[in-house]
C-alpha positions in Angstrom: 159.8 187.6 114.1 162.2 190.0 116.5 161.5 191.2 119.4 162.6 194.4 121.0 164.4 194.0 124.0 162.2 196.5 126.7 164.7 198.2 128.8 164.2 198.3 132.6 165.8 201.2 133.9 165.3 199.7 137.7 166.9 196.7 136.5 170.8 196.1 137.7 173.5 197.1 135.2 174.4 194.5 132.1 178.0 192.0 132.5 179.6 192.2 129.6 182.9 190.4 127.9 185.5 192.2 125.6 188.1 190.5 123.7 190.4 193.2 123.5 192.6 191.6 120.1 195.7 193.1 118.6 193.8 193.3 115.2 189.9 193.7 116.0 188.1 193.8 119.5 184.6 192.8 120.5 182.3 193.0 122.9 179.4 190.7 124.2 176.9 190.1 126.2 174.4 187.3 127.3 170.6 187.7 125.9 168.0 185.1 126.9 170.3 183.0 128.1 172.6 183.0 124.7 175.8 185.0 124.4 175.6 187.7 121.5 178.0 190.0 119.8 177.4 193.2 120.2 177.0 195.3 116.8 177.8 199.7 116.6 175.2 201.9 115.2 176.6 200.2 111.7 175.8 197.0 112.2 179.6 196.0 112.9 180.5 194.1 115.3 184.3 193.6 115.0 185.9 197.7 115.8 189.6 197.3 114.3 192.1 198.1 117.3 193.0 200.9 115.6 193.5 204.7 117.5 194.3 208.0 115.9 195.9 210.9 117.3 195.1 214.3 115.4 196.6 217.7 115.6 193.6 219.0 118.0 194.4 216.6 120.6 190.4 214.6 119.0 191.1 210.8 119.4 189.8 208.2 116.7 188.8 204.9 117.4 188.3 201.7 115.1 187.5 201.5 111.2 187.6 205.6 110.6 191.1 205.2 112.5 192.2 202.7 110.2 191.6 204.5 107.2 193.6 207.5 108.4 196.7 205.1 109.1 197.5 205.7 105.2 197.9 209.4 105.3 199.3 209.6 108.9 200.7 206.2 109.7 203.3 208.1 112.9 200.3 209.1 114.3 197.4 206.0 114.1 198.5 203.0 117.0 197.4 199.6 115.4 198.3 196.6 117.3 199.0 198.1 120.5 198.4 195.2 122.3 201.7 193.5 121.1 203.2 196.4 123.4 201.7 195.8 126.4 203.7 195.1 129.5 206.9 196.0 127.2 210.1 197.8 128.3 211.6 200.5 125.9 214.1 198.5 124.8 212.3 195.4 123.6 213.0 193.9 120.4 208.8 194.3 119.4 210.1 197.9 119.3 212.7 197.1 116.4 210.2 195.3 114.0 209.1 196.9 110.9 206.2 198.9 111.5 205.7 203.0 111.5 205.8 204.4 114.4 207.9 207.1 116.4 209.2 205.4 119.9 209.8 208.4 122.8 213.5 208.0 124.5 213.3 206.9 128.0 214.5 209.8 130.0 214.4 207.7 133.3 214.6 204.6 134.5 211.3 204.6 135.2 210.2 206.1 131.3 212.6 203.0 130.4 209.7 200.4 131.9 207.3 200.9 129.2 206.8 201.7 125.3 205.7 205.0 124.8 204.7 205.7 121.2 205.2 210.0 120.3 202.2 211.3 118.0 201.8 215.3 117.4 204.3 215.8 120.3 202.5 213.8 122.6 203.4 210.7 124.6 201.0 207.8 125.0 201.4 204.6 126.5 200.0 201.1 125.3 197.6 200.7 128.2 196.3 203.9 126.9 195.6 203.3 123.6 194.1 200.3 124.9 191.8 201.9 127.2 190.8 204.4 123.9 189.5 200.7 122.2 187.8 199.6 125.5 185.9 202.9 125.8 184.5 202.5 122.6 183.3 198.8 123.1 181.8 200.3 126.2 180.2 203.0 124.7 178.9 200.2 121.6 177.1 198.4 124.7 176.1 201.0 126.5 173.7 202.1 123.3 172.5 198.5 123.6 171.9 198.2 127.4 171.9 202.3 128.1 174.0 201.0 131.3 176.9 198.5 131.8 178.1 196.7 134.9 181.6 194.5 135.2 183.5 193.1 132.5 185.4 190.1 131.8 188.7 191.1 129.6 190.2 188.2 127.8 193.8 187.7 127.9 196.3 185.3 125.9 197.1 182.6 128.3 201.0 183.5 127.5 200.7 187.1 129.2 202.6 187.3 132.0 202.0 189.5 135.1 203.4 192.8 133.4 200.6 192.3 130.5 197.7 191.4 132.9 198.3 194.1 135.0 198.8 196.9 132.0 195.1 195.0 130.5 193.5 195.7 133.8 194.7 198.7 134.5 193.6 200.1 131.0 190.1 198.3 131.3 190.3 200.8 134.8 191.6 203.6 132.5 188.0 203.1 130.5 185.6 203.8 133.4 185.1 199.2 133.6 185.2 197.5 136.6 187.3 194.4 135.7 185.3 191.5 137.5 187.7 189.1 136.1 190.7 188.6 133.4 190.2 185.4 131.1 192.6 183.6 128.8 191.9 183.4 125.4 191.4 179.9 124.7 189.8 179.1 127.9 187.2 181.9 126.5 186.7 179.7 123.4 186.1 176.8 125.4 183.6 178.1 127.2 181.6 179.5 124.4 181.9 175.9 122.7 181.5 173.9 125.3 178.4 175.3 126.4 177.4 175.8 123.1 177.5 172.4 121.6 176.9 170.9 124.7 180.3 168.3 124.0 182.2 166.4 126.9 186.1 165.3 125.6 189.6 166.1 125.1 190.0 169.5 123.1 193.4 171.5 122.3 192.2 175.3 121.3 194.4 177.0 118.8 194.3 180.3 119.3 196.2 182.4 116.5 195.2 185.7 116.4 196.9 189.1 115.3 199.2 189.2 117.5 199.4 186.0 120.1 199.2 182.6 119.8 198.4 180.5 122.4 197.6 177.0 122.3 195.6 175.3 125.5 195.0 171.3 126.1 191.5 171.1 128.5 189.3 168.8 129.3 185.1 169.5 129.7 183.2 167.3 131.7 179.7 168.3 132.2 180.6 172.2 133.0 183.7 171.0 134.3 186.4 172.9 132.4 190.2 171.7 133.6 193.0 173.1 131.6 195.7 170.5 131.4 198.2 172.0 129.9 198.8 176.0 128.4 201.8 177.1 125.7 202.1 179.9 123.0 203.9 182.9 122.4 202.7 186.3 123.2 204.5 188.1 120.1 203.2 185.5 117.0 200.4 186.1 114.9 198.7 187.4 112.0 200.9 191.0 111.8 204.2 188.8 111.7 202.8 187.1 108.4 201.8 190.7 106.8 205.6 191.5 107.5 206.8 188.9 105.9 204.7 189.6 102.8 205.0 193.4 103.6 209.3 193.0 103.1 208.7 191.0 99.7 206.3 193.9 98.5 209.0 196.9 99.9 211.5 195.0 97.2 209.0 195.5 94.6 208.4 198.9 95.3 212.1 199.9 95.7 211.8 201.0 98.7 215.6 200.9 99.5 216.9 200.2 103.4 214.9 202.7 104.9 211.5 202.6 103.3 209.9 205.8 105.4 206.5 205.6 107.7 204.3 206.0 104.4 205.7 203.3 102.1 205.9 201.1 105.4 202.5 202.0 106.2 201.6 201.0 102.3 202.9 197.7 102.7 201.7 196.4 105.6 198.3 197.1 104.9 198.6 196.1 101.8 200.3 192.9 102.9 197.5 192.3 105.4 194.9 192.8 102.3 196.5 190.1 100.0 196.5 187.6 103.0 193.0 188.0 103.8 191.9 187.8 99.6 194.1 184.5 99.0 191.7 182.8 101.5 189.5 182.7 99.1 191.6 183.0 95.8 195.0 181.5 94.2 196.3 185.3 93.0 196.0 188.4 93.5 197.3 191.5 91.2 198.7 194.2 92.9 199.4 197.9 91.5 201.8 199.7 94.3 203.4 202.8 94.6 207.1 202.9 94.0 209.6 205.2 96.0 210.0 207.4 93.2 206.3 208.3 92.6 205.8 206.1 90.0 203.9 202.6 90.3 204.8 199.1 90.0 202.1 195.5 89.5 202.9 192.8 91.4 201.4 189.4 91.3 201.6 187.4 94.5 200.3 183.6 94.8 198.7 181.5 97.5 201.9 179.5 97.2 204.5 182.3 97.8 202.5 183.8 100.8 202.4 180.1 102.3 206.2 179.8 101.8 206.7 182.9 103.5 204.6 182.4 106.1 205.4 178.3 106.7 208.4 179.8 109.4 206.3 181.6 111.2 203.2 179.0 111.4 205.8 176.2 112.3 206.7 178.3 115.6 203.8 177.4 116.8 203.8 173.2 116.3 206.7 173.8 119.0 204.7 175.0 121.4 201.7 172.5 120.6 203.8 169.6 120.7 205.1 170.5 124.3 201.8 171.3 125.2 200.5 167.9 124.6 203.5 166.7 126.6 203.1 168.6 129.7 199.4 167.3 129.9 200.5 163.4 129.3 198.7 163.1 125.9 198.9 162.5 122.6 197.3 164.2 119.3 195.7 160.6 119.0 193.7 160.9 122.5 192.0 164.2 121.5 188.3 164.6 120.7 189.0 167.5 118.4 190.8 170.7 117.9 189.0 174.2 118.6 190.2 177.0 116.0 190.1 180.2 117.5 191.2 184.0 116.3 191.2 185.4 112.5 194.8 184.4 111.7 193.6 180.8 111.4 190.8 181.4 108.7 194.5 181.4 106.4 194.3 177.9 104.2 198.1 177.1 105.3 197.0 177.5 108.9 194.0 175.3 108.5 195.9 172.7 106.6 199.1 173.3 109.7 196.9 172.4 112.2 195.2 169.1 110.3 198.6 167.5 109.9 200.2 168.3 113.4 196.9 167.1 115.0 195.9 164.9 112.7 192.2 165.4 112.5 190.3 168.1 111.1 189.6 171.4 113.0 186.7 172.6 114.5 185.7 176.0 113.1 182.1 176.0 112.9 181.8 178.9 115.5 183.5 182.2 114.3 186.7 182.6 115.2 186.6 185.8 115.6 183.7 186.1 117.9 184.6 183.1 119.9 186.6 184.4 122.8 184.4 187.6 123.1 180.9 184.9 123.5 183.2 183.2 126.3 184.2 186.2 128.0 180.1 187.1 128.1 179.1 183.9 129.8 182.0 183.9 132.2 180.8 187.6 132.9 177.2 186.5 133.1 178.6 183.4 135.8 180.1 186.5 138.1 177.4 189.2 138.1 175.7 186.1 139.7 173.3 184.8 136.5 171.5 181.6 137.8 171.6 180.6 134.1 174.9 179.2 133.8 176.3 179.5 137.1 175.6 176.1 138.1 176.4 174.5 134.6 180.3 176.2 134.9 183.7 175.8 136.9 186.5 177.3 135.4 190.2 175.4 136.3 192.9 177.4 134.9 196.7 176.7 134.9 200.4 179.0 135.7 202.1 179.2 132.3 205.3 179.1 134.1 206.9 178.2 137.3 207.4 181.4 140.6 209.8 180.8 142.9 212.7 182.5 144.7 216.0 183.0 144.5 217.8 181.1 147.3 221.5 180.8 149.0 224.0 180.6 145.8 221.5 181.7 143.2 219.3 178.3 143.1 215.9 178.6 142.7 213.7 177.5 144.7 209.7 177.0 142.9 206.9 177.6 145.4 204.6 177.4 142.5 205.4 174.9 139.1 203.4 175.5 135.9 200.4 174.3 135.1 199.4 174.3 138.5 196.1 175.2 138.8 194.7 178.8 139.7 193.8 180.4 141.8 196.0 178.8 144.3 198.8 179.5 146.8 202.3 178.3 148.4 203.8 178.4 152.0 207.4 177.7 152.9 209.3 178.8 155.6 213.1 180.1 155.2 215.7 180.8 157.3 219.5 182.8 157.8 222.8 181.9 156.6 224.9 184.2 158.6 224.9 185.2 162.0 223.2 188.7 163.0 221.5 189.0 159.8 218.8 192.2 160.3 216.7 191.4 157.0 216.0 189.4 154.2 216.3 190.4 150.5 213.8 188.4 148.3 214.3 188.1 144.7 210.7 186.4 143.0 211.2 185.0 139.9 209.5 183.2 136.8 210.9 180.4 135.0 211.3 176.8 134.7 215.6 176.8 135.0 217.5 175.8 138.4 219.1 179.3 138.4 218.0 182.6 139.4 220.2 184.1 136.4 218.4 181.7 134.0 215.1 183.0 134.9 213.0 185.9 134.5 212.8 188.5 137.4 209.4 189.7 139.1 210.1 191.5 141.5 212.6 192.3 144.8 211.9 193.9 148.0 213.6 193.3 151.2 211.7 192.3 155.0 214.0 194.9 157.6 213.8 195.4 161.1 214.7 191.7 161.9 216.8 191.4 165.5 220.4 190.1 165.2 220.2 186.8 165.6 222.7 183.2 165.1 222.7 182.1 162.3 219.8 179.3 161.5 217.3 181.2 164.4 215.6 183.5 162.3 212.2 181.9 160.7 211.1 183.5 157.3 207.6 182.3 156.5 207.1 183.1 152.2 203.6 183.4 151.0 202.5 182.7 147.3 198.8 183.5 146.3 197.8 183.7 142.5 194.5 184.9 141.7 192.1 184.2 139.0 193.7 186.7 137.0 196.7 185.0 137.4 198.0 188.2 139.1 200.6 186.8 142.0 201.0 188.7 145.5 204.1 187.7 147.7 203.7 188.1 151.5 207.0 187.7 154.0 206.9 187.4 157.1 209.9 186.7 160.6 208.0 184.4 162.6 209.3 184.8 165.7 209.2 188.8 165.7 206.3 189.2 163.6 207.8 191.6 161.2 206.2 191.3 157.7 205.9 192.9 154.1 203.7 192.4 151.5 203.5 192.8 147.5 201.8 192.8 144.5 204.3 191.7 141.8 203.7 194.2 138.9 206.6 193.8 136.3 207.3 196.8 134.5 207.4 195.2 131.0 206.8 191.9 129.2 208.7 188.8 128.3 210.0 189.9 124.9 210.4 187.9 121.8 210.0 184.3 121.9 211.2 184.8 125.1 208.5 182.4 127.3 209.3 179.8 124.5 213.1 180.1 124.6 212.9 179.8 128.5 210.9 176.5 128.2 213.1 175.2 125.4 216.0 176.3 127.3 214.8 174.5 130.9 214.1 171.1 128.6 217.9 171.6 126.7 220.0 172.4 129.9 218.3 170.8 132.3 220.6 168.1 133.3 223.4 170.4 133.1 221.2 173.4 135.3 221.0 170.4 138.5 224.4 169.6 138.2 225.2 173.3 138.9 222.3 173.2 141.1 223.4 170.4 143.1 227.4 172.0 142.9 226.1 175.1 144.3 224.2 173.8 147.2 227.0 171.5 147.7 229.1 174.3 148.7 226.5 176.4 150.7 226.1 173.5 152.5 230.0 173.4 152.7 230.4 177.0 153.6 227.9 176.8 156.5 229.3 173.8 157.9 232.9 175.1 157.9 231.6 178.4 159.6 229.9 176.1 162.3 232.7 174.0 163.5 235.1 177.5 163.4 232.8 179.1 165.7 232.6 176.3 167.7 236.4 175.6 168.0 236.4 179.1 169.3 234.3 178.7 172.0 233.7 174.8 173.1 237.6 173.8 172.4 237.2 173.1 176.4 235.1 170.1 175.7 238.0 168.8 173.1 239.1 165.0 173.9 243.1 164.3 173.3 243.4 163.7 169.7 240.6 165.6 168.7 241.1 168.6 167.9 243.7 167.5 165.3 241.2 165.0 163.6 238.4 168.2 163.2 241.2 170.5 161.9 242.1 168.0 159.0 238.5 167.4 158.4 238.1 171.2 158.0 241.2 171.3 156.0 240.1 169.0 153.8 236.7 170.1 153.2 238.1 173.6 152.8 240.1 172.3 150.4 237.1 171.1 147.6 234.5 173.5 148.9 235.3 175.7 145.8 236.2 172.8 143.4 233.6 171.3 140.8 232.8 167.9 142.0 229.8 168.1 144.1 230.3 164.4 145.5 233.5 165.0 146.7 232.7 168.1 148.9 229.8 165.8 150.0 231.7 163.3 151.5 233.7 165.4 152.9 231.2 167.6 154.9 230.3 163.6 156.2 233.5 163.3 156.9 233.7 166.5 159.1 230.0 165.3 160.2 231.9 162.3 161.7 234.8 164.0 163.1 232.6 166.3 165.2 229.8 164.1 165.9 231.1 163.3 169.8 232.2 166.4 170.3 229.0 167.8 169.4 227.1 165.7 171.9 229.1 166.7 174.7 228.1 170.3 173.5 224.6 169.4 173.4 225.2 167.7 177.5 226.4 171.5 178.5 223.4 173.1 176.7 221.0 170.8 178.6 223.3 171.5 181.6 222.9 175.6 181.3 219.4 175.4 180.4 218.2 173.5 183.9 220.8 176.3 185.7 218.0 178.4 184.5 219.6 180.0 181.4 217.2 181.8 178.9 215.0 179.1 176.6 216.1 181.3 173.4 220.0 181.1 174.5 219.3 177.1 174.9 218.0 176.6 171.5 221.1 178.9 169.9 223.4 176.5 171.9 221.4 173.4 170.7 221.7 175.1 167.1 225.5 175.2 167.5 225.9 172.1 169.1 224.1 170.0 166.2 226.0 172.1 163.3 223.4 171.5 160.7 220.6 173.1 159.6 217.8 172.0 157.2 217.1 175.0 155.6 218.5 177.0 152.5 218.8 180.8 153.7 217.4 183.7 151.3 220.4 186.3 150.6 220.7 188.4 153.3 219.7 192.2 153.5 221.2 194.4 156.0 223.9 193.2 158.3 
């Protein structure tokens, strides 16, 4: 028998979790203590991501919008989600697909896609936030009002993405209590679900993303091991591949138009979905001339056009595996999460690279949405599973900053676990330096170039000091979003900057994959170039040192001396800008030892000045001198 639900309208708004997808987007909440979908007026719950601009400025959202993507494919956004966090000039932009693209007039209008429909210019984050206002509107006929939400994320986004998610989830009237990856979503819903304990890799292929996730559960205990993926694969890259096969049959020609495109891909997607189920499918298609044209397409051609774009991902589950120290052999089973892997080649991808048989008894589909409602049930403070849940979530990819001679140096590796947070102090290369210009960036190679840039800003107002006497404290805190905040700070004047790293756009195609795959294939070659460029800071600074000092403590120079530095610096001068690291090593020893008396006679006058009542500060620049060495790598200089 059901029961109505009586609505209390004393009691405190509902949580509730979206999975905002690049195909379909739920929503969920938790009733009696179970997560449920939640259904429209119709009875559906999956609402196609799917917006529709018309004429009259009136804005369409979900199935309705889908069906007017036919007749006015420039004007109906599908699959915005694949352009979150993306500049105007990345390659998702180039892909076949239907839709008008507005020219950046600015650099600013350059840092995100912006889609043109009836003249007007709309971003991804708000197309996005059109989707989330109808899931909220879905839930708010269930629960008449709706507190915080938990948006689910792939665990591939990067900061740019996040940030474009949350701010469209603020865009749609939500407060964002938390953003959750994908798979870790799926987890949760399983894990509490079936009540299991084990070793589980989730593998999450859904319209748009894939993302693949290596975690442990252990009585509530939920520690992510490992995370990998690729946040432009998925379910619309396999209806293009079909969708180019079916534009040959239709004559389409080079440039197809919106229409014919628009034709294809939906009929692409429709052929994909029916060969779940069935070995052929007989297709009648318009042709470019007004005419039409059958076409017959087999299981067996759509997995051969597909088996490419499937394969991507065993790269990424492989490596995954790696990074957490296990093999396919030491997993308790294999989560299946997102529509894309309901396809028979995917199913039968996933058996053979894992070797056991996926887990697909809860709905793929409504999976991460029944995660993200428990998680949101844990923050609004439910006593139900709060105690039963702790959440331990990993970086995708290394932060760091550029250092002295473009080297990176990593405050935070991957798969360290979030939230968490770094500390490490910095200090100047050259004397009188007035500020600091920090350079954060993401990636797993040994060079700043190599990487991927977050963000710069530069710490000003510092006093001119020697070089070495400046202290730059750099602070790293990640939050549960996985949103990162850098915080500088001269310790010895107290000046100090702060900020929140918002990219302007995404990593692009395959991009977080070629970065790994390039950090693993260049990474002996990246620390010899590593260890040759801080060879030669090291031999830069040194020479600088002993000039200075020549200058101003020859005085203190024993017979013979002076001569046996001047070689030393000759010398070392000499392979400071060749390309054998161990030689310009041995011969910054070798000026090391040519100076090393002179230096403590320097030292003997430093004491000497500072008990003749010589300012502490002046002391410790003499001592700095003196000693010639210091342990730090400086950050590139600002000002000055």
């Amino acid at each position: 028998m059901t029961l109505f639900e009586i609505f209390d309208p004393k009691a405190a708004p509902r949580p509730i979790g979206i999975d905002l997808g690049t195909t379909n987007s739920l929503v969920a909440r938790v009733r009696d203590g179970r997560p449920v979908v939640i259904a429209d007026c119709d009875g559906g719950k999956l609402v196609p991501s799917a917006v529709h601009y018309d004429e009259s400025g009136r804005v369409v959202v979900g199935a309705e919008a889908l069906k007017l993507a036919a007749s006015s494919p420039r004007d109906t956004i599908v699959s915005a989600k694949r352009f979150m966090g993306r500049g105007a000039d990345d390659p998702e932009t180039r892909r076949l697909g239907t839709y008008d693209f507005a020219a950046p007039a600015t650099p600013e209008e350059a840092k995100s896609v912006r889609f043109v429909v009836h003249g007007r210019v709309v971003t991804p984050v708000e197309v996005s936030a059109e989707i989330l206002r109808r899931l909220r509107t879905n839930a708010e006929d269930e629960l008449k009002t709706v507190g915080g939400v938990v948006i689910t994320v792939p665990a591939y986004f990067d900061d740019g993405q996040r940030q474009a998610t949350k701010d469209a989830g603020r865009l749609a009237g939500l407060e964002v209590l938390r953003l959750l990856n994908e798979p870790t979503a799926a987890a949760l819903a399983y894990g509490l679900e079936k009540r299991q304990n084990g070793l589980f890799a989730v593998y999450d292929l859904g319209g748009g993303t894939f993302d693949v996730t290596v975690l442990l559960l252990d009585d509530g205990v939920f520690q992510v091991k490992s995370t990998g993926g690729d946040s432009a694969l998925g379910g619309d890259d396999m209806d293009r591949a079909l969708a180019h096969r079916l534009l040959e049959a239709m004559g389409a020609g080079a440039s197809p138009g919106h229409e014919l495109v628009r034709v294809a891909l939906d009929a692409a997607r429709a052929t994909k979905h029916a060969l779940t189920d069935r070995t052929e499918l007989d297709l009648e298609l318009p042709t470019r001339g007004g005419g039409t044209t059958s076409v017959r397409v087999t299981r067996d051609e759509l997995d051969a056009l597909i088996a490419p774009i499937v394969e991507r991902t065993g790269v990424a589950c492989r490596r995954a595996l790696r990074d957490a120290g296990v093999k396919a052999a030491d997993l308790d089973g294999v989560i299946l999460v997102g529509g894309s892997t309901r396809v028979p080649y995917v199913r039968s991808y996933v058996q053979e690279l894992f070797g056991k048989e996926p887990l697909g008894d809860i709905d793929p589909d409504e999976v991460v949405a029944l995660g993200a409602a428990i998680q949101a049930d844990i923050l609004a403070g439910s006593r139900e599973h709060a105690s039963d849940v702790l959440l331990l979530d990993v970086l995708p990819l290394s932060l760091g900053l550029e250092t002295m001679g473009g080297v990176v140096e990593k405050l935070l590796p991957r798969n360290t676990t979030i939230p968490t947070g770094a500390r490490q102090t910095f200090t100047t290369y050259a004397d009188h330096q007035t500020g600091f210009d920090l350079h954060v960036v993401q990636g797993e190679r040994e060079l700043a170039a190599d990487c991927r840039s977050l963000a710069r800003f530069v710490l000003k107002g510092i006093p001119p000091m020697p070089a070495g006497m400046a202290r730059l404290e750099v602070t790293f805190r990640v939050d549960a979003d996985g949103l990162l905040a850098v915080g500088a700070k001269e310790i010895t004047t107290g000046v100090e900057q702060k900020v929140e790293v918002k990219p302007s756009y995404g990593l692009g195609d395959e991009e977080v994959e070629a970065m790994l795959l390039a950090a693993l294939e260049h990474g002996e070659e990246d620390l010899a170039s590593r260890r040759l460029i801080e060879e030669r800071v090291e031999a830069d600074r040194i020479l600088a040192a002993t000039r200075k000092a020549l200058a101003s403590d020859a005085d203190l120079l024993e017979p013979g001396e002076r001569e046996r530095i001047e070689t030393a610096v000759a010398e070392l001068a000499e392979v400071a800008r060749g390309t054998k690291p161990a030689l310009i090593h041995a011969r910054v020893e070798g000026l090391d030892h040519a100076t090393h008396a002179w230096a403590g006679r320097r030292m003997d006058r430093a004491i000497a000045t500072a008990i003749a009542g010589k300012q502490v500060r002046d002391v410790e620049t003499d001592v700095a001198g003196a000693q010639g060495l210091d342990a730090h790598l400086a950050a590139h200089h600002g000002d000055g």
